[in-house]
N, C-alpha and C positions, 0 to 999 in steps of 0.2 A: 504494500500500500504506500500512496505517497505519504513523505511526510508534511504534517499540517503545522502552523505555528505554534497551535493549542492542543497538547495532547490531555485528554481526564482520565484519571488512574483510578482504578474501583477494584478494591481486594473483595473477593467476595470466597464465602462457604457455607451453601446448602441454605440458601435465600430465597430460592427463586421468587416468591410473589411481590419481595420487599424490593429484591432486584428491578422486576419490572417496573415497578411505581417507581423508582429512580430512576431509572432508565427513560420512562416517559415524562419526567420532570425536566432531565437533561435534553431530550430533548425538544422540549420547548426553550430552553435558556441558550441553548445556542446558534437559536435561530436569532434572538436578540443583539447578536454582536456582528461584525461583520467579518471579523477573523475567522477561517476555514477552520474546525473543528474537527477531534479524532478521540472516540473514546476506547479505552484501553480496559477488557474487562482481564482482569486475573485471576483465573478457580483454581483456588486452593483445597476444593476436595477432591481426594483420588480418585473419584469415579465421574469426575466433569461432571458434574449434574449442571452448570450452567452451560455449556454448549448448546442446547439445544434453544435455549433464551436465544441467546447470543447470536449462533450460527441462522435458525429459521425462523426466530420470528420479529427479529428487530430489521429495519430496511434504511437506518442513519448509517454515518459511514462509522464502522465499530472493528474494531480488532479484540480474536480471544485469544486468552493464553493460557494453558492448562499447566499451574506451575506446581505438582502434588507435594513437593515435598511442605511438610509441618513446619509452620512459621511464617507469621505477620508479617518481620521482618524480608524474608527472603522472597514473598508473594510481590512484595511492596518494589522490592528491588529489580524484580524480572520484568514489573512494568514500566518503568522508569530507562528501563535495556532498554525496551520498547520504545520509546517517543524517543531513542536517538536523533537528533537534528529539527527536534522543535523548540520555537522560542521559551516559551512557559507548560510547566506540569503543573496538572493541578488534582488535588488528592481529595476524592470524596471517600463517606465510607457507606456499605453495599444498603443499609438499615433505613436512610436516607431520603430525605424530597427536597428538593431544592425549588426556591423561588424564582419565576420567570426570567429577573433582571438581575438576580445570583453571580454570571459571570461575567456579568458587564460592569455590576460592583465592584468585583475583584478588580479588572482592567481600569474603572476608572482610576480606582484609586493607586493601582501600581503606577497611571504614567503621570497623576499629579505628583506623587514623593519619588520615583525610580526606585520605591523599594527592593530587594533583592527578596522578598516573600511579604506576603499578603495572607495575614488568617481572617474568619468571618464568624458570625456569631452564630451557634447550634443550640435552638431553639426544641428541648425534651416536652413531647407533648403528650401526658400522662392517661393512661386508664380511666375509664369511670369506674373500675374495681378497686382503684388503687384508694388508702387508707386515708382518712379524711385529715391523721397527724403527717400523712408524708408530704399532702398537699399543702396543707397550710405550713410546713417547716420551709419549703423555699428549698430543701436540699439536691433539687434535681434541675436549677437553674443556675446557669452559668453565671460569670461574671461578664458585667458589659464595662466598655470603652467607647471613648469619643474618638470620632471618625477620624481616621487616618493618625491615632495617637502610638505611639515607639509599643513594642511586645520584647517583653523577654524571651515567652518562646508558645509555641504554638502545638496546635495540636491535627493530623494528619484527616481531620472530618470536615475541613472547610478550609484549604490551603492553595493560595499561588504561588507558585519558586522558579523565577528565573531555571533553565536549564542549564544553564553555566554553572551555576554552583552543583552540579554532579558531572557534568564533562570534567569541567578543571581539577574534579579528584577522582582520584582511582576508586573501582568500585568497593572495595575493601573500607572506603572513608563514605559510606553509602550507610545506609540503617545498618544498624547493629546485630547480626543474629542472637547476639547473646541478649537482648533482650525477647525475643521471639516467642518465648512460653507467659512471662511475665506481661509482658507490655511497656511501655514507655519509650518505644522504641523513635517514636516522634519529638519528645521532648528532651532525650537526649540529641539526638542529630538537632535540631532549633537553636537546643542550648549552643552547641559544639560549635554553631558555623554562623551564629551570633558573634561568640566569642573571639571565633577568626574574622571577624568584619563585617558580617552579613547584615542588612539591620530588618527587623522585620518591623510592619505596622498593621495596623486594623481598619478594618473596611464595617462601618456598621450598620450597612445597609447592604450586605450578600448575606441574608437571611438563608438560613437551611433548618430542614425542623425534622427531626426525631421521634417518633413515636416509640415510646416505651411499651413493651410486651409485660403484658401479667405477670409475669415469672419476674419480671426486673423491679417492677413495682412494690417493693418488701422494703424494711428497714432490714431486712438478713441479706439481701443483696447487697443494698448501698451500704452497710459494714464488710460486707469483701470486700467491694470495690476501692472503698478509702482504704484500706488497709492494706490491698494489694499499689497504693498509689502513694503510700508511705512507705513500701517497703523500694519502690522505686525512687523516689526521696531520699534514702539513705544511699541507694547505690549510684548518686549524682551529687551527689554531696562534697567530692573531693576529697582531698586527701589528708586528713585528720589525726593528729598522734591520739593512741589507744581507740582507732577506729571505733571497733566491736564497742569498748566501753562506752564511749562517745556517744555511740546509737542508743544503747539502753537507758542512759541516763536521760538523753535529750527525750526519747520517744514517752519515757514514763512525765518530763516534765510537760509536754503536750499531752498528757490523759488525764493528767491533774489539771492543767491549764480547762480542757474543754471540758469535762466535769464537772467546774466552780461558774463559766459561766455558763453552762446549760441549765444549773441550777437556780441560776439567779435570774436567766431568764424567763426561763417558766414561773418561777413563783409571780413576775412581773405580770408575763403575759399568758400563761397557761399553756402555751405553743412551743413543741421543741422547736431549737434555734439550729437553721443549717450551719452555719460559721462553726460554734461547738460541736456538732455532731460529727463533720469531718474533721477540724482537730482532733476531738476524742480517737478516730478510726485510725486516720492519719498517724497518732502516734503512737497505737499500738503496731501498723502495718512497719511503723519505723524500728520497733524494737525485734519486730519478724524477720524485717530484714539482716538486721546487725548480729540475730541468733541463728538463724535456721536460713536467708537468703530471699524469705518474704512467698508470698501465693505463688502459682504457678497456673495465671486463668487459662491459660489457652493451651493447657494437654489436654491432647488427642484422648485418652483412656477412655474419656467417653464421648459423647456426643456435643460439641459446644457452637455457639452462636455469637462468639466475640468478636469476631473480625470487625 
């Protein structure tokens, strides 16, 4: 296929009907821009269950790529091979809807700053199953930013990056496999190539929205989830004398931290507080990591939907 200026990178495993609905959101949004558009689906289950999406029923110009081996990281990376010689990548994730004007967002605001990455805001749009304290905690809403303001680093569900920044380094300086079970595999590489100069900024008008599945809608998930997000916390943290010590002290002082004030906010307001609650998880997942190496969401042993 030729290559286009704009390639979209969609990791995907065993999606298919959430596939579609992204699929048909994209393309609506890149009919909005005027840059030739190429989307990039990558099935990460061994038995291709997305080909058949892919190859007979979509008619945009789409490239598949059936990459089985286990890992976020490595799915992430095969597509990325793919859009060799396009201007900008841009990373959704497969769970996904994006809004009409989503990539024209991203583009405005990459050629007002020349950012070298462009993240967007991922708008979690909850259950009517879901528990009347999870809604009113705020804990499944992101944080927002003012339009076109600096990021420390970003996250691979709503992303545009210069493709320079993975030509000019070797694929080895690419996502990280060793995060690949764990996750954080994004906010490592953001951090890392921030640090080497990249600046990233915020687009806050390329809305993307998220629907949350029943199963994710628990306070038992969203405590793996912080937990498995503090364990990666710890393992970004840099280089610490008496590391391991370091972790368990710090992690226990964020479970005291979120404790006292989820205590106090509820006696205020009655409502757990999302800020506390992910501290509280956060620094347990932090002392996971500094003991045992922290969650491991995305083994295969059984059947998962993390991508």
């Amino acid at each position: 296929m030729d290559n286009s200026p704009i390639s979209i990178l969609v990791a995907t495993f065993r999606r298919a009907d959430k596939l579609r609905l992204l699929l048909q959101s994209l393309e609506r949004a890149t009919q909005m821009v005027a840059e030739k558009c190429k989307i990039i689906v990558v099935d990460n289950d061994p038995a291709g269950t997305a080909r058949s999406i892919c190859l007979e029923e979509w008619q945009v110009e789409l490239e598949y790529l059936h990459q089985p081996i286990p890992g976020i990281a490595a799915t992430r990376n095969a597509g990325i091979a793919a859009a060799a010689g396009s201007e900008f990548v841009v990373f959704v994730d497969d769970d996904e809807v994006v809004h009409n004007m989503w990539l024209n967002e991203l583009l405005r605001v990459q050629r007002a700053t020349g950012a070298d990455m462009v993240a967007g805001p991922v708008h979690a749009v909850l259950p009517p199953t879901a528990p009347r304290s999870l809604r009113e905690s705020g804990v499944f809403e992101r944080e927002t930013r003012k339009d076109e303001a600096a990021v420390m680093e970003a996250g691979t569900g709503n992303l545009l990056a210069r493709y320079s920044l993975f030509s000019f380094r070797s694929k080895e300086k690419w996502f990280q496999e060793e995060f690949s079970l764990s996750g954080g595999e994004d906010a490592e590489l953001t951090r890392r190539f921030r640090e080497e100069g990249a600046r990233i900024v915020w687009a806050a008008n390329a809305h993307i929205w998220e629907p949350v599945p029943p199963k994710r809608a628990t306070w038992l998930w969203v405590s793996r989830r912080y937990r498995r997000i503090g364990a990666v916390d710890f393992r970004l943290s840099g280089q610490v004398r008496l590391k391991k010590t370091w972790g368990v002290a710090t992690g226990f002082l964020r479970i005291v931290s979120g404790c006292t004030s989820f205590a106090l906010r509820y006696l205020l307001t009655f409502k757990p507080d999302a800020a506390s609650v992910k501290r509280l998880f956060r620094g347990v997942g932090f002392i996971e990591g500094a003991t045992t190496g922290g969650r491991r969401e995305y083994k295969r042993h059984k059947i998962v939907d993390e991508l």
